[in-house]
C-alpha angles and dihedrals in degrees: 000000000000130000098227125202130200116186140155103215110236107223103228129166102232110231115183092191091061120112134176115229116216080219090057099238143094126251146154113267129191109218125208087279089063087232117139107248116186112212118191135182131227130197099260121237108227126193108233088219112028099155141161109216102186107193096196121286117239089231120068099257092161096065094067109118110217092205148346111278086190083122103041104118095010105128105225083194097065112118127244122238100272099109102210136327146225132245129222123180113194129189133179128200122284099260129165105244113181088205094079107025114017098204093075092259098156121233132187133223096235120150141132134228145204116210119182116241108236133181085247120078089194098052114124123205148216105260118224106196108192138192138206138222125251118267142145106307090214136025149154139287119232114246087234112048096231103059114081126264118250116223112196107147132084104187096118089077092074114022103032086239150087115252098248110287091028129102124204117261102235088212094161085054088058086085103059090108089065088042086056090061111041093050094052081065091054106272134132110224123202128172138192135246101206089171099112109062106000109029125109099001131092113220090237095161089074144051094215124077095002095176099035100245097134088048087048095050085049092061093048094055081051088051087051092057095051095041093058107040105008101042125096088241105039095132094062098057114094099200085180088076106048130165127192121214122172143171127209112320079008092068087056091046098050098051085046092057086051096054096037105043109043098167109154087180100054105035141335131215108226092182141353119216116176132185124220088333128181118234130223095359085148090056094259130080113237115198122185102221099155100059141029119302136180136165136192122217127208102214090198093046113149092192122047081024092161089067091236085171088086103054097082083059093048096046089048095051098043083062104034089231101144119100090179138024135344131192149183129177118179118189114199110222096013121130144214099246096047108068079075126067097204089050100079104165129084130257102185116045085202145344137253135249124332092359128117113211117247093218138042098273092165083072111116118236116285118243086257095050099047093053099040089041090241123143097242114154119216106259104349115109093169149309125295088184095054086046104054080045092062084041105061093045106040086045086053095051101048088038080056109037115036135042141042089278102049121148109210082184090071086070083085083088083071112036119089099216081075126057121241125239116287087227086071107042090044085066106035140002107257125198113192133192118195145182136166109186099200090058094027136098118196105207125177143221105256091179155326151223135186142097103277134039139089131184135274129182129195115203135197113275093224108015090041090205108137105266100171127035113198141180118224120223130181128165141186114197140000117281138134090218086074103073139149123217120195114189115196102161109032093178095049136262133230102225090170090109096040127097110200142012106218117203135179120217129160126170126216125185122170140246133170120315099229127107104245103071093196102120099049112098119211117278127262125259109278122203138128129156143284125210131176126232137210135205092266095050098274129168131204121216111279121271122206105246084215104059086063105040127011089230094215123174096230095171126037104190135059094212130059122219090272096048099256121145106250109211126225120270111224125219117188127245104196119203104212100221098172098059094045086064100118102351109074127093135205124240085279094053099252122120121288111213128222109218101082111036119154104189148296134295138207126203114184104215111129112065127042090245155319153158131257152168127215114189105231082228127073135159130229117222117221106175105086127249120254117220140192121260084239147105104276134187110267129221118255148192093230134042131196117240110233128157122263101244090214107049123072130267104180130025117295125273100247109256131243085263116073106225083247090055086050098058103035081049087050091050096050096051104101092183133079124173 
């Protein structure tokens, strides 16, 4: 049977310069080129009766499955079977060593670690080293328990001690809930206190090594000597086993450490993960292409606010330099601070865009915070949500990745051809890049037709080489005659032996620039169709964008408070090809074969506008994807409108922290990590 289609065409003229605006309005907007764009709004033109009356294709359709729900109810919190685990703190004594700052500071060799308890005395086990961010070394108690401390001093650097009334801020302790669960997997954690020499200063009387991270790589690798010949439990580390994790300044250092001490013999990094990292603080931009590497991104992050933690992938996958594993996980709503249990106070005052804050950002200023101009929240010391969230995923990618018991099968978390758990994305919107180099493909656009569409690049912040080429796509009002080709194989490619199209796409729509988000309402829904070609023109049957990625507008602004460009951030539409194999019609309903596809093509005819951005370079996945013997949700021609319970629908409720609060308190931080 036929797939039948009744349409009245809608008469646009077609403007390739439109945009819609999730604030409704029309304004001049500088792009990353720095170049004026003016962006105007016309009243759209909207058919009264644009429908899609599918009569029943011949071939099962319905019977695509748009991903793996392996994972579905799977609880990436459970605990391993490691019942319990000690804890050690070590400390050496305060000593110059030119080796990590060169002036003489001196720094001390001071950590703690968690070690799992296990029936045999003789286990060894895969060693996590973790870092920490820079932060304020001291700070002050609130004066009711259940506010957050404030930490404001950075004496300890210096002089190994508080100034008097002040207590010292455990930074490298703030990660013991990601300690519980990795060694309940079987890993020893031990993380380092980096208070005493390189914490809380920026090295401003050089050029060279501005943020530290070289210094602080070099105490690690002091920190390694002890820990394998000096510390009480010695015996049970396996260094050959090692896993990175960093935060912030930690990320930086960590893949520092990679590049700068390769010692076989001594150790070997099996993986790097990093959280809300920074990227290039030495002056030189480290990248990790021969192991694992993942990165999660805050996507409210008032700190590193220009999302510096994805460079290195972009970087990697500009130059095809990974030879492993790739990854990108972007929260919604999450924060800098949080990700660290002994920094309390906020770094964002509210987020951007489609996001829903993690923690309660509508809390007043603490007395404390309000004396000591700190942005510390009454009675919220932090965000549980945001940290089950680094959890799951920080616990999947060391339980894949390192050890002799890894799992690879565990990746699944981050890769977008499986769902996540429904645990997760009850809690937060989640966005995921992936990219496993041993299964994947990279495949380019070689060129393009339609009747939308301009280019776009993204360059490296530092190094300043093209690291992303876009394409560009706004739209106005629904029509299939607006539509987008990429063409990435022009004389025409066999999938039948592929498993998934990978895509990135992001969307972006702009606001206003300014740092309080409250006027801007939450974005409409966003969605339009996918069709495959073929070499003869061609077209498969549409798919609905929005079954295969939710399309939000997580940021609403292309520059950060300190002017810096802030890059997309990409989510994946996967294309399951597998499962397409003998299923999948063409627009008159006959079967569309899979042997000589050229590309992809998007019509945008569902929404009234919109604006998005499709990377010129996806990946095609060959290892198959594994499902569940259950019931799972089809793919459709049709999808159902409803409301994402998490974005917002109407202006955002003001926050505890007038605008004016927020930029005298922005003024006053001395500190950025």
């Amino acid at each position: 049977m036929k797939l039948s289609k009744r349409r009245s065409l809608v008469a646009t003229s077609l403007m390739l310069a439109t945009l819609v605006h999730g604030c409704g309005r029309a304004v001049n907007e500088k792009n990353y080129r720095d170049v004026e764009r003016e962006t105007t709004i016309p009243s759209p033109v909207i058919a009264d009766d644009v429908t899609i009356s599918p009569e029943g294709p011949t071939l099962d359709f319905a019977a695509i499955r748009i991903r793996s729900e392996l994972y579905r109810d799977v609880d990436p919190l459970r605990p391993g079977p490691y019942a319990g685990y000690d804890t050690v703190e070590y400390a050496l004594p305060a000593a110059a060593d030119t080796s990590v700052l060169a002036d003489g500071t001196l720094v001390d060799v001071r950590g703690i670690a968690w070690l799992p308890k296990s029936a045999n005395p003789n286990e060894k086990f895969p060693v996590i080293l973790l870092f920490t961010g820079n932060h304020s070394s001291c700070g002050i108690l609130p004066a009711d328990p259940n506010d957050p401390r404030v930490d404001f001093s950075v004496e300890f650097r210096l002089t190994g001690a508080c100034p008097t009334g002040l207590i010292e801020a455990p930074s490298h302790k703030g990660y013991e809930y990601l300690a519980r669960a990795l060694t309940s997997y079987g890993f020893a954690v031990i993380s380092i206190n980096p208070n005493r020499g390189v914490q809380g200063f920026n090295n401003t009387a050089s050029t060279v090594d501005r943020s530290y991270i070289l210094a602080r790589a070099a105490l690690l690798r002091k920190h390694v000597s002890y820990l394998k010949v000096g510390f009480v439990r010695a015996a049970a580390l396996d260094f050959q086993q090692l896993g990175l994790l960093g935060h912030s300044r930690g990320g930086d250092t960590m893949r520092a450490f990679y590049n700068t001490y390769k010692e076989p013999a001594e150790f070997q990094v099996k993986a790097i993960y990093e959280l809300a990292p920074i990227d290039a603080g030495s002056g030189k931009s480290f990248d990790a292409p021969a192991i694992p590497w993942g990165v999660m991104i805050p996507a409210c992050d008032g700190d590193v606010s220009s999302f510096q933690g994805i460079n290195p992938y972009r970087r990697m996958l500009a130059q095809k330099s990974s030879t492993s594993l790739l990854s990108i996980v972007t929260l919604a709503g999450a924060n800098h601070n949080y990700f660290n249990t002994e920094w309390p106070t906020s770094d964002a005052r509210i987020c951007e865009g489609d996001q829903q804050e993690l923690w309660d950002y509508k809390a007043p200023l603490s007395p404390e915070g309000i004396s000591r101009q700190a942005t510390a929240l009454k009675g919220v010391k932090g965000s549980a949500t945001q940290r089950n969230l680094a959890q799951a995923f920080v616990t999947a990618f060391f339980r894949a990745n390192v050890g002799d018991k890894k799992d690879p099968t565990v990746n699944r978390f981050l890769d977008p051809r499986y769902s996540l758990p429904k645990v997760l994305t009850d809690t937060a919107n989640i966005q995921r890049e992936f990219l496993d180099s041993n299964t994947g493909l990279i495949m380019d656009e070689l060129e393009s037709n339609g009747t939308v569409g301009a280019e776009y690049n993204e360059y490296d912040p530092f190094s300043l080489s093209l690291v992303r080429r876009l394409t560009e796509i706004s739209w106005n009002s629904p029509s299939e005659q607006t539509w987008y080709q990429a063409n990435l194989w022009p004389e025409g490619k066999d999938l039948n032996t592929i498993a998934a199209i990978n895509i990135p796409i992001a969307r972006r729509e702009i606001c206003d620039s300014v740092l309080a988000q409250e006027t801007c309402s939450g974005s409409p829904d966003l969605n339009f169709s996918l069709q495959l070609v073929d070499v003869d023109g061609k077209l498969s049957a549409p798919f609905k964008a929005r079954q295969f990625a939710p399309l939000r507008n997580i940021v609403n602004r292309t520059r950060d408070v300190f002017g810096n460009y802030i890059p997309l951030l990409f989510d994946t539409m996967t294309l399951p090809v597998q499962d397409m194999l003998g299923k999948l019609p063409d627009i008159d309903g006959k079967p569309f074969t899979l042997d000589r596809v050229k590309g992809v093509r998007f019509v945008f005819d569902q929404t009234k506008g919109g604006r998005i951005y499709l990377a010129k370079r996806w990946t095609l996945d060959q290892s198959k994807i594994e499902h569940p013997v259950r019931t799972f949700t089809p793919i459709a021609l049709q999808e159902p409108r409803e409301a994402n319970r998490i974005t917002r629908q109407t202006s955002i409720e003001a926050a505890g922290v007038s605008q004016e609060d927020w930029e005298r308190l922005k003024a006053a931080s001395l500190i950025q990590r």
